[in-house]
N, C-alpha and C positions, 0 to 999 in steps of 0.2 A: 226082923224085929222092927214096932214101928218106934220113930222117935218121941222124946217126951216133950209134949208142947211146952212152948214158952209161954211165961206169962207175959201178956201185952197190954197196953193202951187201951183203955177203952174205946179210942177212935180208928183205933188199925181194926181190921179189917169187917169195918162197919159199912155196910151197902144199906140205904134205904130201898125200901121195895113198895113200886107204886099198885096200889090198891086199888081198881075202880069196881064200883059199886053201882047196880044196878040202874040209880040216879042218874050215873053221867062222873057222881063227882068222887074224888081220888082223896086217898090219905095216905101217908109213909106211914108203914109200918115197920117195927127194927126189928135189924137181925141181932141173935148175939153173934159178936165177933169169934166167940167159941165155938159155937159151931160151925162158923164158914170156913174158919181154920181148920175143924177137923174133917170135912168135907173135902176140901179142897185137899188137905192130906193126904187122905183117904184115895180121893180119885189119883193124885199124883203116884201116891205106891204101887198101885194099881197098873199104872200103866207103865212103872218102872219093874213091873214084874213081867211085863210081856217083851221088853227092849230096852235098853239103854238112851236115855234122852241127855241133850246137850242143855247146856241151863238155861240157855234161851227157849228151846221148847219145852222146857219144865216151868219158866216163870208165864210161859203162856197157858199152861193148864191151870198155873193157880189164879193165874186173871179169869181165865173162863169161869171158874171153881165161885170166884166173885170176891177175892180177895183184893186189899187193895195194894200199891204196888209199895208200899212202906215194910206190911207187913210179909208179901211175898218174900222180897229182899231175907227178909231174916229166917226165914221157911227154909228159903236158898242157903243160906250159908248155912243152916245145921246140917243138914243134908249133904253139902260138901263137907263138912268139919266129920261127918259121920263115913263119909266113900260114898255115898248113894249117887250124885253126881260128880261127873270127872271128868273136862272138857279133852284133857292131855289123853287122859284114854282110851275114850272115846273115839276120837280122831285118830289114834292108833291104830286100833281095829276097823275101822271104817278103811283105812290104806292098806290093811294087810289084806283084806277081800275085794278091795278094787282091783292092788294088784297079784292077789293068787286066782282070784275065782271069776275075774272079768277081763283080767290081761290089762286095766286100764295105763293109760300115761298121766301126767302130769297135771294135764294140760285140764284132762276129764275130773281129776279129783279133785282139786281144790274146788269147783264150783259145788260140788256133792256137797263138801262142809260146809262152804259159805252158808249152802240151803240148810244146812241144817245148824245154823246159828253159834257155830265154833267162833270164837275173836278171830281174827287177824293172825295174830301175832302168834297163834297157837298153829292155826293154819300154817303158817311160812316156817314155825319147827319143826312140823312133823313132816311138811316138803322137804326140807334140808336133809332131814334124817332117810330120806329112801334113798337106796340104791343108785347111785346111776347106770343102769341098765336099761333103760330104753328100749333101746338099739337089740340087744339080747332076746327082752320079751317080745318087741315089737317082731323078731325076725321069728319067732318060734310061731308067733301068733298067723304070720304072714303064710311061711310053710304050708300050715297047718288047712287054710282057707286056697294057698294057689293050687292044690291035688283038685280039690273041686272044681276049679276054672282053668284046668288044663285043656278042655274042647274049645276053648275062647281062642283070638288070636289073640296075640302079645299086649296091645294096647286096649282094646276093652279089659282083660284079665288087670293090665296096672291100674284102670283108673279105678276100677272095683277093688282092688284090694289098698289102693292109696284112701278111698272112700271109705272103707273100714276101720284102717288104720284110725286115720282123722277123728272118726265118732269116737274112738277107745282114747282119745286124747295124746296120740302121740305129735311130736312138730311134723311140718312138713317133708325136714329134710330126713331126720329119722327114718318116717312114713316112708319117700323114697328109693330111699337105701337097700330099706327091707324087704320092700315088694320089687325090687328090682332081683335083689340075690336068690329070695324067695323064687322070682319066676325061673333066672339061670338055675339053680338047680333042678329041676323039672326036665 
């Protein structure tokens, strides 16, 4: 269900749009603001029906959309005051597929949010709130990879699966640890 626009300003979300004319020479032409608004809506449900976007990537479809960044703001907050955006949530489930479906560490998820326009301080919540297991995933993940590079000697086999490690964002000594136990068991 989409939401009910607000009425605004005549100046929010006014773009002039430059006209040129066969001449050479240019005139602004208006938009109504009503319609960039529901454009811009439009496009943003749209793409909130294919994925979940952080509000940062949502106040930038409404800029694309040609809204200006007064009225985006308030676009934004119905939408939050509605559930349509949810940065807490968001980034919830962005952790729980980094660390179910990609084995990731720490180290690799917070940059994933950053990119995708989570605050800070949301960021470092929903850090705090994982697991500390590392060490756990990291060794399941290690396992998992040293059967394949058991024709290797011992130290190619480590630096390859310390190299793996690392990409998945685990620390170094973690990384380590695991690809160590990982290869004594073999």
């Amino acid at each position: 269900m989409a939401p009910e626009p607000k009425a605004q300003r005549p100046s929010e979300g006014r773009r002039p749009a430059d006209v040129s004319t066969d001449d050479g020479a240019s005139g602004a032409e208006a938009v109504d603001p009503g319609e960039v608004r529901d454009a811009a809506e439009a496009s943003l449900l749209r793409k909130l029906h294919t994925r979940q976007l952080s509000v940062s990537e949502s106040r930038g479809v409404l800029l694309a959309a040609g809204m200006t960044g007064g009225a985006a703001d308030e676009l934004l907050d119905q939408f939050e005051r509605l559930g349509y955006l949810d940065d807490l949530s968001l980034s919830q489930q962005l952790v729980r597929a980094a660390v179910e479906r990609k084995g990731q560490g720490r180290q690799a998820i917070s940059p994933l949010l950053t990119r995708r326009g989570i605050p800070r301080d949301v960021v470092d919540t929903v850090l705090s709130e994982m697991p500390d297991d590392d060490l756990e995933r990291a060794l399941d993940f290690a396992r998992t990879k040293a059967r394949s590079l058991g024709a290797r000697d011992r130290e190619t086999a480590l630096r390859r699966l310390l190299g793996q490690l690392a990409r998945r964002g685990y620390p170094s000594s973690v990384s380590m640890t695991a690809a160590r136990q990982a290869l004594d068991e073999l």
